[in-house]
N, C-alpha and C positions, 0 to 999 in steps of 0.2 A: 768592210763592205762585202769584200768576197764571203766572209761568214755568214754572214746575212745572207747574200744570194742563194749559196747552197743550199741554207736550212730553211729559207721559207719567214725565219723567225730573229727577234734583235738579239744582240748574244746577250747583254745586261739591259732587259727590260723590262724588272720591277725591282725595287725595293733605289736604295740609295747606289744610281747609278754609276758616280764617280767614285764611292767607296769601294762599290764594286769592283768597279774597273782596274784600280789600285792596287788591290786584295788577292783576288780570283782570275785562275785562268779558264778560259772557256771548255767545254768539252772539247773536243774534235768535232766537227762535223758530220763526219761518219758514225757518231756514236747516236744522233739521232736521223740520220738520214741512211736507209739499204742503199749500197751501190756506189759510196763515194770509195776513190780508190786511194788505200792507203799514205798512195806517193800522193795525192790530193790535200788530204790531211796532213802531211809532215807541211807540206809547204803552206797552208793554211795558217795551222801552228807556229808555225817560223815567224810569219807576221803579227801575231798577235801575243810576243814575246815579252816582255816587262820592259826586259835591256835592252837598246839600242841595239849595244854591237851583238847581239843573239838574232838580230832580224836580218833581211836582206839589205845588204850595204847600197841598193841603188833599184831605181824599178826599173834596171835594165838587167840585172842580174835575176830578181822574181821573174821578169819577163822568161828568161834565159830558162829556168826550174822550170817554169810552166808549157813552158814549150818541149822540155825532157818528158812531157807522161807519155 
């Protein structure tokens, strides 16, 4: 959802969207938006990890990143 927010636009919204989703990891954010701030992007990315344990172990830890920008 925060990907979505950023960009304006769904991250996998054509073709087979659960293959996708499976498959493909999304751009960054910044790659089509100017101005998103790198440290925005790494923690973006982090959410939208394959692995579990690659993501943020709790939404009080993302909280914790997102409050570091």
């Amino acid at each position: 959802v925060l990907h979505e927010t950023l960009t304006g636009a769904l991250v996998f919204g054509q073709g087979n969207v659960l293959e996708r989703q499976l498959k493909e990891m999304p751009q960054p954010p910044g790659a089509s938006v100017e101005g998103i701030p790198p440290a925005l992007d790494d923690i973006v990315m982090q959410c939208v990890q394959k692995e579990p344990e690659a993501r943020f172990a709790s939404a009080r830890a993302l909280l914790a990143a997102l409050r570091g920008l």
